[in-house]
N, C-alpha and C positions, 0 to 999 in steps of 0.2 A: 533435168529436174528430178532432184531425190522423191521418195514417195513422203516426207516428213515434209517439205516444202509445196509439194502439191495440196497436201490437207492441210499446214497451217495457212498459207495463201492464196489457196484457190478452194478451197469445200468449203472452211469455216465463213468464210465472209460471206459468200454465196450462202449458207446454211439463217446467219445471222442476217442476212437481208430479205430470206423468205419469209421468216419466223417475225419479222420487222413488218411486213407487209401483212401477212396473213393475219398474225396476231392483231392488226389494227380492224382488219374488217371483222372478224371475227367477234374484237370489244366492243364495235360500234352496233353491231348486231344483236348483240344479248347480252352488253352490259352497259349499257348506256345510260341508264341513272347511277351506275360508278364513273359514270367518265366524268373526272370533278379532282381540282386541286385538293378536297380534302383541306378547306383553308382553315386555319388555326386561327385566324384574324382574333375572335371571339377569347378564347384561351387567353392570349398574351400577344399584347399590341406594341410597346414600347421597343423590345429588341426587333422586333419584325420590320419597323419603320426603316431601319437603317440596315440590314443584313439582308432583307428582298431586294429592293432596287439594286444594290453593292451586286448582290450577286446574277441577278439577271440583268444586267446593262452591262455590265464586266463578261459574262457568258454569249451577249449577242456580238460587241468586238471581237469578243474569241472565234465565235463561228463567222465574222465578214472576213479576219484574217485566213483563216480552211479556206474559205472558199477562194480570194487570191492568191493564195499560195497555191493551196493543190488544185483546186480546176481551173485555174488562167494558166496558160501555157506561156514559160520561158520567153519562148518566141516573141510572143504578144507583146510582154512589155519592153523587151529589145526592140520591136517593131515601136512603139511608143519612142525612145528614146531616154528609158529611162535605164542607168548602168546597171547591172548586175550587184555593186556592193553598194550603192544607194539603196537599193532596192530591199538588201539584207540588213545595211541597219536601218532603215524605216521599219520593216517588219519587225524586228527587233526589239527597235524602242517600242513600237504600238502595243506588241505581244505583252511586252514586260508588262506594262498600263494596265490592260486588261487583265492579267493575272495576279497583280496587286489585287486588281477591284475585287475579282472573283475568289482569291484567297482570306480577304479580309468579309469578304460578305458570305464564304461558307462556316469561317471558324464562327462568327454572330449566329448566322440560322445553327447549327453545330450545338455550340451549348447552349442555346435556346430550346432545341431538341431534347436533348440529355438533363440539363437543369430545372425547367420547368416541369412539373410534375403532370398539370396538365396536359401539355404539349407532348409531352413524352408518352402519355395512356393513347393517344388518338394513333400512333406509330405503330403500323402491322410491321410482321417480319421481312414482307416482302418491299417495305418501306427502307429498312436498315438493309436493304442488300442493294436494294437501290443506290441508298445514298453513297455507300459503302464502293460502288464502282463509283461514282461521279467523283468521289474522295481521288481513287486509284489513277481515273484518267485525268481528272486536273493536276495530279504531283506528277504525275507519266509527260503531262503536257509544260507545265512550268520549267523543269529540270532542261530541257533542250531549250527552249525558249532562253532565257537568263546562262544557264552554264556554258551554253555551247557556242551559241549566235549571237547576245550578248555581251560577255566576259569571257568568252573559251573564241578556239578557231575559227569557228563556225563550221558550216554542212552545210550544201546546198541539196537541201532535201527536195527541189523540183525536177531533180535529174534522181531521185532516185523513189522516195515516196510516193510523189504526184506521178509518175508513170505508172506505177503499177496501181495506184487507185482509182486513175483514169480509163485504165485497161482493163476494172473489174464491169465499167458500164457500157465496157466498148466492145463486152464480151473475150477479151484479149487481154487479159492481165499479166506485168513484165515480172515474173517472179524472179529475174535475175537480180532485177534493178531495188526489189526491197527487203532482199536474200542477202545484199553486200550494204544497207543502211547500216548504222549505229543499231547498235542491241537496245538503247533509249525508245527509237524511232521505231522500230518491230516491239516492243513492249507499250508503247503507248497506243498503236495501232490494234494490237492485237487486244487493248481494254477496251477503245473502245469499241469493235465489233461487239462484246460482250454485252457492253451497254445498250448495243441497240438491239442486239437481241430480248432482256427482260424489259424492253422500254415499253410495250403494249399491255405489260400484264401489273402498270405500277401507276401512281397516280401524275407522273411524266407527260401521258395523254394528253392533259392539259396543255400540253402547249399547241397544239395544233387547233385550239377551242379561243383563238385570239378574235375579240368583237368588233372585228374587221367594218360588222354594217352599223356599229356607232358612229362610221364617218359618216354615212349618209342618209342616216335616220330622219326625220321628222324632231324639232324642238321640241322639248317640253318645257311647256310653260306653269311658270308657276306663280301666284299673285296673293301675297299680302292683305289681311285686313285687320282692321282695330279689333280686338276684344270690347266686347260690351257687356255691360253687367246683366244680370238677368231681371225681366222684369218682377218689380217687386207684385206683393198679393195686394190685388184691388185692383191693379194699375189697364188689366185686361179683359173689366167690364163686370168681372164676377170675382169678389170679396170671401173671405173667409171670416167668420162671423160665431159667436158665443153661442151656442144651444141656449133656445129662449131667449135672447136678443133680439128686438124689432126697430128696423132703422126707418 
C-alpha cells in the first residue's frame, strides 16, 4: 500500500466520517434553531412543486440502490438465486430511473435557485458549496450508471467498491480492491466523502428531522360551522337610540 493510497482510502474517509458524526452532535447542541431546511416554500411555490418531489424520491431510489449494491453482499443474492447479469441490468435500469428523476428535479430546484431573485437572496455560501458537491456526486454517479452498466461493458463494482466500503466499518478496508476500480468509481467515491463531510455544517440536516411521529400522532379534528350574520342593534335587548329621543 503506497502512502498516497493509504490517505486517499484509508485517513480521508475515516477523517470524513468523524467530522460526519461530530459535526452533527455538535449542530444539535448549539445550533438547533438552525437545524431547518431553510424552506423557500414562501418565495416561490410553482417550480418547487415539481423539482422537490423529482428530486427527493429520485435521491431515496438512488440511496435503496447503495445500499443493495454496496452493503448486500455478492454472495447473498447468489445465495437468492438470482444471476449476476440479471442482477446488473436490474440495477441498471433502476439506477438509470432514478437519475433521470434526480437529474430533471435538480436542473428545476437549480434555476429556481439562480433565477428567482428571492430564492437566490435566502442562499448562504455554504449553501452553493453544498449544492455544488451534490451537483459533482450526482454527474460522478450517473456517468457509470448509464455509460458503463447500461450502454458500455459494465463493472462489477461489488467485487471491487463494495469491499472496500464495507471494510471501512469493518475496520478493514480492501484498498487493493478500490485502488484497481474505474478512475469514475474512485472519483465519485471520493465526492461523496466530501459531501458528508460539509453535510453537518449546511442546511442537509434536515434530513435526518423526518416527522416520523405523524404516523402515530393523535387525529386532529376539525369541524365546520355556518357563518352567521352578526346580530343587528336592538336585537340584544339594548337599542341604540337618538340623544333626546324617548321610546
Amino acid at each position: 500500500m503506497s502512502s498516497w493510497d493509504l490517505w486517499w482510502w484509508v485517513i480521508l474517509p475515516y477523517l470524513a466520517l468523524a467530522t460526519f458524526v461530530i459535526g452533527h452532535i455538535w449542530r444539535w447542541r448549539y445550533d438547533q434553531f438552525g437545524w431547518t431546511s431553510r424552506s423557500t416554500q414562501l418565495q416561490e411555490r410553482r417550480l418547487l412543486k415539481w423539482g422537490g418531489p423529482l428530486f427527493h424520491y429520485g435521491t431515496f431510489a438512488a440511496i435503496a440502490g447503495h445500499v443493495l449494491g454496496i452493503l448486500v453482499p455478492e454472495s447473498f443474492t447468489r445465495w437468492l438465486g438470482i444471476p449476476e447479469d440479471v442482477y446488473r441490468r436490474f440495477s441498471a435500469i433502476g439506477g438509470t430511473v432514478a437519475a433521470l428523476a434526480v437529474i430533471l428535479g435538480v436542473v428545476i430546484l437549480a434555476f429556481r435557485r439562480t433565477a428567482v431573485p428571492r430564492v437566490r437572496a435566502t442562499t448562504s455560501p455554504v449553501d452553493w458549496l453544498a449544492l455544488s458537491l451534490l451537483a459533482v456526486v450526482i454527474v460522478l454517479g450517473i456517468i457509470p450508471t448509464m455509460g458503463v452498466n447500461l450502454l458500455g461493458a459494465g463493472h462489477d463494482y461489488r467485487q471491487s467498491v463494495a469491499l472496500w466500503f464495507r471494510g471501512l466499518f469493518a475496520g478493514d478496508p480492501d484498498v487493493d480492491a478500490i485502488s484497481n476500480a474505474p478512475f469514475i468509481y474512485q472519483t465519485h467515491a471520493t465526492a461523496a466523502w466530501a459531501i458528508l463531510a460539509v453535510w453537518p455544517f449546511t442546511r442537509l440536516v434536515h434530513a435526518w428531522s423526518v416527522p416520523l411521529w405523524y404516523l402515530w400522532r393523535p387525529f386532529v379534528l376539525y369541524r365546520s360551522r355556518t357563518a352567521a350574520r352578526p346580530a343587528e342593534p336592538g336585537t340584544s335587548g339594548r337599542r341604540w337610540r337618538r340623544i333626546g329621543v324617548r321610546y
